[in-house]
BAFI-3210 file (N, C-alpha, C; in Angstrom, 3 decimals, decimal comma, padded with zeros to 6 digits):
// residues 132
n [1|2|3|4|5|6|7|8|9|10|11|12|13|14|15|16|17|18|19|20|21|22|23|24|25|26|27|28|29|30|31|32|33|34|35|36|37|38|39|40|41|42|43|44|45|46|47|48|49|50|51|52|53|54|55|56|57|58|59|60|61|62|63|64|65|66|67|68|69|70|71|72|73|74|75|76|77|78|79|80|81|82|83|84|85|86|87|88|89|90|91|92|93|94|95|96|97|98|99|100|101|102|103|104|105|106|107|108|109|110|111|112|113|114|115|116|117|118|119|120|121|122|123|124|125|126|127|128|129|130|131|132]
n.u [-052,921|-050,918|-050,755|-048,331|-046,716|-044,587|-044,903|-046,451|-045,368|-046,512|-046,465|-044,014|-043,933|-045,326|-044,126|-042,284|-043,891|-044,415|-043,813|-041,655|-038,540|-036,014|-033,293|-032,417|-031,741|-029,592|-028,417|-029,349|-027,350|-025,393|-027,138|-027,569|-024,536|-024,412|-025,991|-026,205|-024,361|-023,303|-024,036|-026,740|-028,611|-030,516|-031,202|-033,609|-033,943|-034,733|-035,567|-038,769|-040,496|-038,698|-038,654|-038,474|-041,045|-040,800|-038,526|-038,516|-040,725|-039,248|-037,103|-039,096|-040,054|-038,175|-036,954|-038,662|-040,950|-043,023|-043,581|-042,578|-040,425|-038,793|-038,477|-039,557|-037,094|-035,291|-034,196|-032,988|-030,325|-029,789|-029,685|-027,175|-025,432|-023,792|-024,716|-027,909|-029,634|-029,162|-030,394|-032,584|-035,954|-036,147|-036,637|-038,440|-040,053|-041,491|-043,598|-044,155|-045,830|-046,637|-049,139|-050,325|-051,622|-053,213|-055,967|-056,847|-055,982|-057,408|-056,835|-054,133|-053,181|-053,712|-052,130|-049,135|-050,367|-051,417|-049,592|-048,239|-050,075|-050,040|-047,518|-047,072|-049,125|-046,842|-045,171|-046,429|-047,077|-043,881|-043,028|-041,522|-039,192|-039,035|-036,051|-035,395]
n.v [-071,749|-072,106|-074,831|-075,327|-073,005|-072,267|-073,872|-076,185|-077,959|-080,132|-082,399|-083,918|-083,785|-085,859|-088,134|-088,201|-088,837|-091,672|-095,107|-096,506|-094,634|-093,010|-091,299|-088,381|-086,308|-085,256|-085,061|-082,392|-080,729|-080,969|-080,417|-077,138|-076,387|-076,470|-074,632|-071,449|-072,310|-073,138|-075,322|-075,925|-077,246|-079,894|-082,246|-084,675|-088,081|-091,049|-094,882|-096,260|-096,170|-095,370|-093,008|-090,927|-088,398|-088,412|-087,444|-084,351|-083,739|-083,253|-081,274|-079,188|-078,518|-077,934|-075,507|-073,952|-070,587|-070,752|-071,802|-072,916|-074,416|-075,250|-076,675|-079,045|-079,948|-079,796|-082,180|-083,716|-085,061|-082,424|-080,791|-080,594|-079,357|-076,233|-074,652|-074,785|-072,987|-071,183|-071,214|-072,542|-072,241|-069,684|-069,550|-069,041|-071,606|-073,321|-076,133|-079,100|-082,337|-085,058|-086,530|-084,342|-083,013|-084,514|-084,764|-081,807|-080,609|-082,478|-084,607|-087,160|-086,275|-083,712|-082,325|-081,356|-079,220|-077,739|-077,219|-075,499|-073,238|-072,996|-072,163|-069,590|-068,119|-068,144|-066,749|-064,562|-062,896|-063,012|-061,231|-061,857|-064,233|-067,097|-068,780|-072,176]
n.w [-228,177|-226,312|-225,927|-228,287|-228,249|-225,733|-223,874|-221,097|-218,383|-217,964|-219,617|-219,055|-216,379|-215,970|-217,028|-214,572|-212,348|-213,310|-212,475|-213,536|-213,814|-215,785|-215,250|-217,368|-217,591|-217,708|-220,323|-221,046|-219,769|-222,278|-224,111|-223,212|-223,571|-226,176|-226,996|-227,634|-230,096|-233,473|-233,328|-232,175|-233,261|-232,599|-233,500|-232,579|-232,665|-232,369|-232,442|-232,905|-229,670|-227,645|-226,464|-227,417|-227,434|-224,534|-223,820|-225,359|-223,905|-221,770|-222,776|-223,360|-220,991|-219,714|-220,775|-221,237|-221,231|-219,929|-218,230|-214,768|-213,860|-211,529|-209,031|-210,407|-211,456|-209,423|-208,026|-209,803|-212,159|-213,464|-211,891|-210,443|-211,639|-212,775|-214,363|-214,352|-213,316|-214,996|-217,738|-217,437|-218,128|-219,455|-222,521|-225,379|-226,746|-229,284|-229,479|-231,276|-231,588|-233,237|-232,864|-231,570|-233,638|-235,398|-234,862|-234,800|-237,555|-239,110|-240,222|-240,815|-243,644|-243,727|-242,145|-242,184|-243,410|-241,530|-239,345|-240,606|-240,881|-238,184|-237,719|-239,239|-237,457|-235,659|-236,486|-236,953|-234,745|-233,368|-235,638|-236,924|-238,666|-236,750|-235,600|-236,089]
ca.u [-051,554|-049,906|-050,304|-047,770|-045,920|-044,420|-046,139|-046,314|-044,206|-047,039|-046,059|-042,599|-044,482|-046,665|-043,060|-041,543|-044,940|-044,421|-043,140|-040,372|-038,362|-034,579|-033,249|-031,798|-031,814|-027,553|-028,468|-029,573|-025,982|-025,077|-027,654|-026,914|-023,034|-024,297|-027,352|-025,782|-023,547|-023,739|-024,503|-027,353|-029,622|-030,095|-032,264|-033,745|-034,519|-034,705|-036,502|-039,872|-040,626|-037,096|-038,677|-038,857|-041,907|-040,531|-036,873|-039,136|-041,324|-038,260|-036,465|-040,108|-040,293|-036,970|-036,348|-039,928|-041,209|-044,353|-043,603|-041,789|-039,614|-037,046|-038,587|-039,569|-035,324|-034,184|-033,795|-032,511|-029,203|-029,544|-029,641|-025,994|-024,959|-023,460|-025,282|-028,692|-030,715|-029,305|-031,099|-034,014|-037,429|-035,701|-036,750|-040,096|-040,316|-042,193|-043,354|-044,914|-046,112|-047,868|-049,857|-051,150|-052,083|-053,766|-057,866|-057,414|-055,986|-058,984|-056,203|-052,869|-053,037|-053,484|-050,674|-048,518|-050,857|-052,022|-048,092|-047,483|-051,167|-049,519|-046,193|-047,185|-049,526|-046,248|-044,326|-047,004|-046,503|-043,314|-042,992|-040,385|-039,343|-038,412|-035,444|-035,886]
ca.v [-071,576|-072,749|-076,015|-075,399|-072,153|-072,009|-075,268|-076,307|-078,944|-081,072|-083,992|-083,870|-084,157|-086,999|-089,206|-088,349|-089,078|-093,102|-096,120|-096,333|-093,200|-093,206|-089,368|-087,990|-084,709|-084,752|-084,319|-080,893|-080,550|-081,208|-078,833|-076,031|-076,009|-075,822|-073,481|-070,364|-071,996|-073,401|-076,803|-076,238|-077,603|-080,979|-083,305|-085,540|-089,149|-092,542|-095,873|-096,328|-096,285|-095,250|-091,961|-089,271|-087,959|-087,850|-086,431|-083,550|-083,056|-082,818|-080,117|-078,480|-078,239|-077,127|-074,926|-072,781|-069,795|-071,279|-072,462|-072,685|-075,858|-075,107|-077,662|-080,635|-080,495|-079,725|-083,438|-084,143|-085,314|-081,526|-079,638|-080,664|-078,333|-075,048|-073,959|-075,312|-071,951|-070,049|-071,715|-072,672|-071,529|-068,690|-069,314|-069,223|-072,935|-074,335|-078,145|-079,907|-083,255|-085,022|-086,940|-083,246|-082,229|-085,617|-084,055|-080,280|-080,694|-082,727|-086,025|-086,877|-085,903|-082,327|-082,231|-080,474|-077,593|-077,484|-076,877|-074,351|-072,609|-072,283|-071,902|-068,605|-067,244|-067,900|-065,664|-062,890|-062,969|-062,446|-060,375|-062,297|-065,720|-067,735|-069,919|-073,658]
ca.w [-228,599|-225,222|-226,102|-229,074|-228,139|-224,623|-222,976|-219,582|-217,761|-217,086|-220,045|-218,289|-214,830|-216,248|-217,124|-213,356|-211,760|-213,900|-211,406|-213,357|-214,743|-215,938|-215,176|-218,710|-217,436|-218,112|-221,672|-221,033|-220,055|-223,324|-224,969|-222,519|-223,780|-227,157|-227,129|-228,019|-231,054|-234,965|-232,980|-231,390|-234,117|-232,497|-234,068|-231,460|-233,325|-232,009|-233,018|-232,526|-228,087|-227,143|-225,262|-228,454|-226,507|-222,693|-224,351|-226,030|-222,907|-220,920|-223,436|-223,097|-219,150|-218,892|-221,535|-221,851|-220,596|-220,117|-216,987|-213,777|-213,018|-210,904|-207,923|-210,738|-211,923|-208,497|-207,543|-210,737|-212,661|-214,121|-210,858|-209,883|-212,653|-212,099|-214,739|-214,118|-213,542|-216,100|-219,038|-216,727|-217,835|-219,737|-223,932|-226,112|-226,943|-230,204|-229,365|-231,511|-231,291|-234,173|-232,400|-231,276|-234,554|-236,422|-235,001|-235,055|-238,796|-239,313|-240,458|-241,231|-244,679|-243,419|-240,690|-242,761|-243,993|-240,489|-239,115|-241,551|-240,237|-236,501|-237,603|-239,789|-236,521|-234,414|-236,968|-236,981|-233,655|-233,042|-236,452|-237,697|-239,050|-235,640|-236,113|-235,097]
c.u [-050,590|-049,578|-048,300|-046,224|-045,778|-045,338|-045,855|-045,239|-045,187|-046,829|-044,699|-042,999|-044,904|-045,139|-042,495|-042,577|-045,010|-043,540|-041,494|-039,682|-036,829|-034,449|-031,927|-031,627|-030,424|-027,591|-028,855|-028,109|-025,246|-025,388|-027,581|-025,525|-023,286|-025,059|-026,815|-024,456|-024,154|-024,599|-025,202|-028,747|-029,526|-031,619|-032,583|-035,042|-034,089|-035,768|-037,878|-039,706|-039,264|-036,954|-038,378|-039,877|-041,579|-039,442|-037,807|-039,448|-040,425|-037,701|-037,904|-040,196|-039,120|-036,452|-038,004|-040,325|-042,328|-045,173|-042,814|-041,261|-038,515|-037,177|-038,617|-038,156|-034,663|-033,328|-033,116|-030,717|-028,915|-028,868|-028,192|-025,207|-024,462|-024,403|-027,013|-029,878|-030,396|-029,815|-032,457|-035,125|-037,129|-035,684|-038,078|-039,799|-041,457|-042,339|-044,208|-044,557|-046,658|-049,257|-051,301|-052,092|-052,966|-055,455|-057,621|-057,155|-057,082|-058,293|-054,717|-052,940|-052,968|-052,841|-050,045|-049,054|-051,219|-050,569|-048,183|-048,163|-050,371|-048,268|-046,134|-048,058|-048,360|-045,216|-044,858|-046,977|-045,498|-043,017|-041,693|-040,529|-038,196|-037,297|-035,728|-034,639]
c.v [-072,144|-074,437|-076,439|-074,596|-071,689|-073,064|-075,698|-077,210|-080,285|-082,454|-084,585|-084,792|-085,964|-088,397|-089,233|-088,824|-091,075|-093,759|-096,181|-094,989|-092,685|-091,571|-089,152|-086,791|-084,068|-084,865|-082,996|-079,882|-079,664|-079,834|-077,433|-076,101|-075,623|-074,995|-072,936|-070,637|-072,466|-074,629|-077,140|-076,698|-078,954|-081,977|-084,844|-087,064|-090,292|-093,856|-095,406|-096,072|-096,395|-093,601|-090,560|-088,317|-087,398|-087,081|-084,828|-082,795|-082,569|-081,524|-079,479|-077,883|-077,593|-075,599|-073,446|-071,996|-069,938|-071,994|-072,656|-074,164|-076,121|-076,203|-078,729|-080,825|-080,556|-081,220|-084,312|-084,495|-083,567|-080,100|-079,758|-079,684|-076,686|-074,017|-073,918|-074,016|-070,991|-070,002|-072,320|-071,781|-070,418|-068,955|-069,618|-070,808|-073,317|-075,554|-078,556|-081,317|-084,045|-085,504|-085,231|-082,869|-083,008|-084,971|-082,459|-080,185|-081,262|-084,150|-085,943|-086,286|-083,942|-081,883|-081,036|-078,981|-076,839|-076,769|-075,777|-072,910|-072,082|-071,879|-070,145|-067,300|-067,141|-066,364|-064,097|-062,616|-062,235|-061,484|-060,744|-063,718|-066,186|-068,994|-071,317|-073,998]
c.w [-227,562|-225,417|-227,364|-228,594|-226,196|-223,763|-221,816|-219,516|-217,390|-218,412|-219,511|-216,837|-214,909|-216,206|-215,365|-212,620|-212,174|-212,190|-211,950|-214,217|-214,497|-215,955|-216,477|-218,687|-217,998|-219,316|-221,977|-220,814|-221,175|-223,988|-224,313|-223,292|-225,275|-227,833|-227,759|-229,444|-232,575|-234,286|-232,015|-232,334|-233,391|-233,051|-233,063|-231,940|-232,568|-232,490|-232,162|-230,682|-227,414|-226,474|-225,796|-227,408|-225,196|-223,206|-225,086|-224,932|-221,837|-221,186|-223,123|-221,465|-218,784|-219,368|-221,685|-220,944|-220,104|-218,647|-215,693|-213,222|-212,635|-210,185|-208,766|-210,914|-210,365|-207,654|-208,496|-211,415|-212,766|-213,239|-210,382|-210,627|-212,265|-213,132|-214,912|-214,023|-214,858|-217,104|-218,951|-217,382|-218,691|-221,928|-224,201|-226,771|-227,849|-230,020|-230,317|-231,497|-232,636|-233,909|-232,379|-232,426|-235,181|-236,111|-235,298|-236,730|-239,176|-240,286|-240,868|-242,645|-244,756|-242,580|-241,172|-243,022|-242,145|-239,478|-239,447|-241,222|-238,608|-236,620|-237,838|-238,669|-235,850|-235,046|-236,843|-235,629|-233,008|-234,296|-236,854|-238,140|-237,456|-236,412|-235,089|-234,501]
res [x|x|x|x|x|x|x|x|x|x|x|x|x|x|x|x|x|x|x|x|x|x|x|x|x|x|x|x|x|x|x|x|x|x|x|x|x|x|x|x|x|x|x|x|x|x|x|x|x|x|x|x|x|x|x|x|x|x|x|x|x|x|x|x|x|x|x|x|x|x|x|x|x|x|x|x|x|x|x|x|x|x|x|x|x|x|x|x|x|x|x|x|x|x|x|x|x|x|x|x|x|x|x|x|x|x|x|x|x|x|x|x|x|x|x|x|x|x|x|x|x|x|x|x|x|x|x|x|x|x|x|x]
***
């Protein structure tokens, strides 16, 4: 379940650990100011290899309980922030991936049923319906 619900920091790690690696962290900014309103639904799309994946693993590392990354942000665009710990490390975090899911579903054609399978353990879970 960690892979899904509350996931580490290490695909995050894996992009800052690259030769080269543009810091986007001041979009967390962003979603920090609007966490807590109507407009924090943010739908995070771009073309094909334009860094869906690292932008994900980033919101994942920063945002989940799953893990502790105060030292990977502290050198970061994000850490200049005044608000920078307060949203640190501090929510339950759903990631998926699809990539993740194409073998344990057993193919794309079963992605979907396979979703709906972890989505429904995360609800019994917490004993509610989680909003996204």
């Amino acid at each position: 379940m960690g892979l899904f619900l509350n996931p580490d920091n290490s695909g995050f790690q894996a992009a800052l650990n690259a030769k080269i690696y543009v810091d986007k962290t001041g979009l967390l900014n962003y979603t920090n100011s609007v966490l807590e309103s109507t407009d924090a639904f943010i739908c995070n799309s771009r073309p094909r290899r334009f860094g869906k994946s690292i932008t994900a693993d980033m919101l994942a590392a920063y945002y989940s309980r799953g893990c502790d990354s105060e030292e990977m942000f502290s050198c970061l665009e994000i850490a200049k922030s005044k608000e920078f710990k307060t949203y640190l490390n501090q929510y339950d975090v759903v990631h998926f991936d699809m990539q993740w899911c194409m073998e344990p579903a057993g193919g794309p054609e079963k992605v979907i049923s396979f979703i709906t399978k972890i989505w429904m353990l995360i609800i019994k879970i917490y004993g509610k319906a989680v909003l996204l």
